[in-house]
PyMOL commands that place a pseudoatom at each C-alpha (Angstrom):
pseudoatom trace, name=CA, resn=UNK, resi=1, chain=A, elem=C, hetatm=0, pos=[204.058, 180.405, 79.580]
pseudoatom trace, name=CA, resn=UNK, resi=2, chain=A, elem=C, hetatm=0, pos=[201.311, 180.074, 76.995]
pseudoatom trace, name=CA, resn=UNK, resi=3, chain=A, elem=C, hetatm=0, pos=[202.655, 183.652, 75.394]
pseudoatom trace, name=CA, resn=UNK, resi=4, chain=A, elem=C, hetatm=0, pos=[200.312, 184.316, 71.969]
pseudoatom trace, name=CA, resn=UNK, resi=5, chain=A, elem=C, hetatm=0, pos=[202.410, 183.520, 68.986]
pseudoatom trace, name=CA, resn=UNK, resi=6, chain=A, elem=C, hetatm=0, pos=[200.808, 187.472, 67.962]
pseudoatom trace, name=CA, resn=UNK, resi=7, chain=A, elem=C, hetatm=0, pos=[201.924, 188.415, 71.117]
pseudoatom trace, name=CA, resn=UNK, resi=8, chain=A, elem=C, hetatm=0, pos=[205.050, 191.412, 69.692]
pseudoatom trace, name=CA, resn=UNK, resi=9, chain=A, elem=C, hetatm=0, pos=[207.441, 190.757, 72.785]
pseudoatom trace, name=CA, resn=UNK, resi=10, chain=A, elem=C, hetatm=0, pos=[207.349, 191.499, 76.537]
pseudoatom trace, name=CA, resn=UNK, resi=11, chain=A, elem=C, hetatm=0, pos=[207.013, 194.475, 78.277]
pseudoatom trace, name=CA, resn=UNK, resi=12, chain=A, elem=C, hetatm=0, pos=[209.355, 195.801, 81.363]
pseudoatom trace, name=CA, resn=UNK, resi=13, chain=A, elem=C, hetatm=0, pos=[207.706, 195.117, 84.445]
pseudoatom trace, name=CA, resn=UNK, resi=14, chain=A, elem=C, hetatm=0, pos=[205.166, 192.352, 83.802]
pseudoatom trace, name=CA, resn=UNK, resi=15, chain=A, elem=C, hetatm=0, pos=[202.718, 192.727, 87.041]
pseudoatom trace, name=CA, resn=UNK, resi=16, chain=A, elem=C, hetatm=0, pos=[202.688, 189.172, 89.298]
pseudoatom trace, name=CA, resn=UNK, resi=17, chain=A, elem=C, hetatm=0, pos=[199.446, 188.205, 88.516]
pseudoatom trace, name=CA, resn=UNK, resi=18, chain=A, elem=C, hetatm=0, pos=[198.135, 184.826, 87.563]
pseudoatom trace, name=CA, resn=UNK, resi=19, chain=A, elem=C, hetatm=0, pos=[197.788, 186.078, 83.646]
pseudoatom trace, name=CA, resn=UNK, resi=20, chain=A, elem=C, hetatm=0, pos=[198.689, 188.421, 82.147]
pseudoatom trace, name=CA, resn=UNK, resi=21, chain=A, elem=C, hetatm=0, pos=[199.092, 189.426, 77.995]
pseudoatom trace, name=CA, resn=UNK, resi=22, chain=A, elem=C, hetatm=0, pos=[196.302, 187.971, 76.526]
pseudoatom trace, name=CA, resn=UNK, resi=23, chain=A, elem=C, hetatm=0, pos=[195.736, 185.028, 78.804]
pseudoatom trace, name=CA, resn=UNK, resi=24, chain=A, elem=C, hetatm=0, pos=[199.898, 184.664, 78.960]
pseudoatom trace, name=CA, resn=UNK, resi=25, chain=A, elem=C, hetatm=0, pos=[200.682, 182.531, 82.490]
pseudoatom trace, name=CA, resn=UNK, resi=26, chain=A, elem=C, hetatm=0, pos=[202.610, 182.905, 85.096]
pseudoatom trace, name=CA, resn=UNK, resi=27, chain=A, elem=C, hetatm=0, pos=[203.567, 179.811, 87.170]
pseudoatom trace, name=CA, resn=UNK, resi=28, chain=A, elem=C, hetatm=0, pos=[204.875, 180.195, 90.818]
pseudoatom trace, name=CA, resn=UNK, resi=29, chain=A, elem=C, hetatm=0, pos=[208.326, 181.590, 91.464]
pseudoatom trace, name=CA, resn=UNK, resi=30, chain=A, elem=C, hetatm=0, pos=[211.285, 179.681, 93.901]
pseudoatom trace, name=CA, resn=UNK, resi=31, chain=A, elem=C, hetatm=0, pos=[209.981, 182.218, 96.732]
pseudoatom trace, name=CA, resn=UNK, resi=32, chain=A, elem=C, hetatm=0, pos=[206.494, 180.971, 95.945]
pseudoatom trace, name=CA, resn=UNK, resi=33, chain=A, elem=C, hetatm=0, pos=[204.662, 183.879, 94.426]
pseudoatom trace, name=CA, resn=UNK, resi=34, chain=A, elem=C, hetatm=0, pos=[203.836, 184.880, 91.060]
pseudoatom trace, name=CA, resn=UNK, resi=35, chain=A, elem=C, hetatm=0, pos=[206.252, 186.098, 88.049]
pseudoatom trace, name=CA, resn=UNK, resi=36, chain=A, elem=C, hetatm=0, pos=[209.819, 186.740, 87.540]
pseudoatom trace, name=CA, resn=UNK, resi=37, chain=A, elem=C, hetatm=0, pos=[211.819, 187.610, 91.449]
pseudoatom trace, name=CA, resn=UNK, resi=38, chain=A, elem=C, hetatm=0, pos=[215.311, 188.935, 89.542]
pseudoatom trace, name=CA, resn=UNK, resi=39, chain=A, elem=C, hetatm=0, pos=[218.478, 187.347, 91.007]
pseudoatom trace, name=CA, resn=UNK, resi=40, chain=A, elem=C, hetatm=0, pos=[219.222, 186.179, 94.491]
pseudoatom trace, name=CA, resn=UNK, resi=41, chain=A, elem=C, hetatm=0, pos=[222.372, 184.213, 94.510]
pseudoatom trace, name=CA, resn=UNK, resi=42, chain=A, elem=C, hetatm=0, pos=[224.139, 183.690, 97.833]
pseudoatom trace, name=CA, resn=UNK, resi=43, chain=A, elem=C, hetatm=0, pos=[227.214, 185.720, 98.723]
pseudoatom trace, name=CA, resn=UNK, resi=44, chain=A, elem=C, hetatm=0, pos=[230.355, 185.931, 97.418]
pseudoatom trace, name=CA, resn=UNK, resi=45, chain=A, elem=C, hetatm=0, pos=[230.396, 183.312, 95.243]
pseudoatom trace, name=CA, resn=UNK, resi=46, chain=A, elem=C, hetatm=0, pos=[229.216, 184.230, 91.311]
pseudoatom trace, name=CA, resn=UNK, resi=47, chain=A, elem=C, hetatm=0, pos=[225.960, 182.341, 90.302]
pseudoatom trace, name=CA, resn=UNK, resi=48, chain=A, elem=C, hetatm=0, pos=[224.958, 181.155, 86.533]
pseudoatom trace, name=CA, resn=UNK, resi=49, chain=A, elem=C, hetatm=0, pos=[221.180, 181.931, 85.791]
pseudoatom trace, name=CA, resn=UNK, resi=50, chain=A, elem=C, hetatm=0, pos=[219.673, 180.155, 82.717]
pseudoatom trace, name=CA, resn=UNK, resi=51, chain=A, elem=C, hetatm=0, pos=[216.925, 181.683, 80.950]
pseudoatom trace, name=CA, resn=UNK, resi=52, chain=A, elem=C, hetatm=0, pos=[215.079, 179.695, 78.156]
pseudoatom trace, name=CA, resn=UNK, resi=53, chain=A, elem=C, hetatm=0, pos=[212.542, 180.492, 75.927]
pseudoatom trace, name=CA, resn=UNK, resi=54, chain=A, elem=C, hetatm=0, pos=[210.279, 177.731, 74.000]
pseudoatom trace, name=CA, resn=UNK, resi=55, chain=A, elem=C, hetatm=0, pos=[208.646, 177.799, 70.576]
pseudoatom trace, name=CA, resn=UNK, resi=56, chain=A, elem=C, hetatm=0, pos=[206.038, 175.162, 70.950]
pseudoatom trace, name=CA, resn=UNK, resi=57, chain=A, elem=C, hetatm=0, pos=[202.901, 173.990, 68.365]
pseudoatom trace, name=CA, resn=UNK, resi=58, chain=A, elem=C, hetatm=0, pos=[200.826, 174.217, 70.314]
pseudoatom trace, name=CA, resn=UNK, resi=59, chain=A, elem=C, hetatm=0, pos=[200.167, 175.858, 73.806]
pseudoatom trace, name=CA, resn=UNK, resi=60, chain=A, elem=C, hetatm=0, pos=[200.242, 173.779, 77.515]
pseudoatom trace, name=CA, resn=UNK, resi=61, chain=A, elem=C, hetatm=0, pos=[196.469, 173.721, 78.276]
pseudoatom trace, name=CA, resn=UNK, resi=62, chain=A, elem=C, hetatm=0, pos=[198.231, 174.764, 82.103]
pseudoatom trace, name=CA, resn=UNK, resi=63, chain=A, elem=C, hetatm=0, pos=[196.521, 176.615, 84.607]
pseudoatom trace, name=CA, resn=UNK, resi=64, chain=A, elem=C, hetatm=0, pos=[198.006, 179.719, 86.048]
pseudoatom trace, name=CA, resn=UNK, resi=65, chain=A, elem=C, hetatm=0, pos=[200.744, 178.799, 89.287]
pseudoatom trace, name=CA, resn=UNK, resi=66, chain=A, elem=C, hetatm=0, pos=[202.457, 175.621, 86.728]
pseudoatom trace, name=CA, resn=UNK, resi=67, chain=A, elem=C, hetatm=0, pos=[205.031, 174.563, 88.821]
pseudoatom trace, name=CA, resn=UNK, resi=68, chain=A, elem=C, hetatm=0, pos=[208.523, 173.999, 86.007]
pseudoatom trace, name=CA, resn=UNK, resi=69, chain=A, elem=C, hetatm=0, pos=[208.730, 170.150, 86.371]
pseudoatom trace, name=CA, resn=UNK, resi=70, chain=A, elem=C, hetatm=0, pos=[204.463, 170.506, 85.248]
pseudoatom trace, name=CA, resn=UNK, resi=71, chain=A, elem=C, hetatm=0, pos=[205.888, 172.524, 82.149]
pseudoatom trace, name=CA, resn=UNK, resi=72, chain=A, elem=C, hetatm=0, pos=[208.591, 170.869, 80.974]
pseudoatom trace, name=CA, resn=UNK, resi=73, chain=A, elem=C, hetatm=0, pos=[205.975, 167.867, 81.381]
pseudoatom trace, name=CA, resn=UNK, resi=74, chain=A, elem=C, hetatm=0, pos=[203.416, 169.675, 79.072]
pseudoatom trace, name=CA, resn=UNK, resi=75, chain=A, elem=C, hetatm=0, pos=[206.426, 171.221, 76.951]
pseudoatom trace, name=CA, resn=UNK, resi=76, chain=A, elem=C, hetatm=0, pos=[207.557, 167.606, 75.978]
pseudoatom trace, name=CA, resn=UNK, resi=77, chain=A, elem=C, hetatm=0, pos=[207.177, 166.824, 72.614]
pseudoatom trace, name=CA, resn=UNK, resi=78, chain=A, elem=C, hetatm=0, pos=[206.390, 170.075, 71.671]
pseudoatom trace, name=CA, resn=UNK, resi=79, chain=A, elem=C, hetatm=0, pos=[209.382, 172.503, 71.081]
pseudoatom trace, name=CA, resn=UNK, resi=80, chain=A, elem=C, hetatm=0, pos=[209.777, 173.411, 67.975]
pseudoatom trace, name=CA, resn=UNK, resi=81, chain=A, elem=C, hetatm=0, pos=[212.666, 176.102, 68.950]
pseudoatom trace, name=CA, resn=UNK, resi=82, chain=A, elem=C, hetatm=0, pos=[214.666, 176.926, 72.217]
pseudoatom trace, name=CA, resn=UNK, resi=83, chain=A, elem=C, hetatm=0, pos=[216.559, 180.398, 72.389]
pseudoatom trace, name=CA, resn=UNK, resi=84, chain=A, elem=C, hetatm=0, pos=[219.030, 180.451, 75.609]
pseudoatom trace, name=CA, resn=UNK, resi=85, chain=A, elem=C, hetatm=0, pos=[220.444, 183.018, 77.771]
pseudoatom trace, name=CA, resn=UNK, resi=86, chain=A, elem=C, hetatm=0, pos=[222.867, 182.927, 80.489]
pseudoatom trace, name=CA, resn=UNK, resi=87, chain=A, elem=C, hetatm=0, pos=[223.637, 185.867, 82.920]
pseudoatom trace, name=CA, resn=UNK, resi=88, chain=A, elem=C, hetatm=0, pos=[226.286, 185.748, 85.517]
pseudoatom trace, name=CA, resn=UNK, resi=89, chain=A, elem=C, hetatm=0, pos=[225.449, 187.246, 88.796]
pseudoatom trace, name=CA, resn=UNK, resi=90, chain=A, elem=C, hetatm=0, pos=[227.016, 187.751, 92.375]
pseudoatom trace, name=CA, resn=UNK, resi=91, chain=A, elem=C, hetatm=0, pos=[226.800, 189.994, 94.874]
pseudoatom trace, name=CA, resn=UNK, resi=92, chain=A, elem=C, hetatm=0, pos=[229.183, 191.048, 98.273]
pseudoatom trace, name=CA, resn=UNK, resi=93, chain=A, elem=C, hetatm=0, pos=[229.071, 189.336, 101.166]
for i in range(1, 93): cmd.bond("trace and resi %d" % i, "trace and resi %d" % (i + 1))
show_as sticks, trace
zoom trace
């Protein structure tokens, strides 16, 4: 969160660090740690991941480790544009 609007897109492989891209955040994962973990969905069944991304006016004044509900708080009144994506992952049992 808290991406520069100058920032020209994300690289592959953002390191799990607190910040990153010119003071860009990172809040705390479902496993607990830093940055993006990829896909874990239990077996066999297929699971739906959502991925959103937020045009806001301003940025969230967060601290690096956000938890979501504390960003969507922040984010509330604020999003100017929402892009969405949905992937569709399983795996075997």
């Amino acid at each position: 969160y808290d991406i520069p609007n100058t920032a020209p897109g994300l690289p592959a492989g953002v390191i799990k660090v607190p910040e990153v891209l010119h003071g860009a955040r990172q809040g705390r994962n479902d496993f607990g740690k830093y940055g993006y973990g990829g896909p874990d969905p239990p077996p066999p069944a297929e699971h739906r991941y959502v991925f959103e991304l937020l045009a806001l006016d301003a940025p969230t004044g967060l601290n690096p480790g956000a938890s979501r509900h504390e960003i969507e708080v922040a984010t509330e009144g604020h999003v100017l544009a929402i892009a969405t994506l949905t992937g569709r992952y399983s795996r075997a049992a």
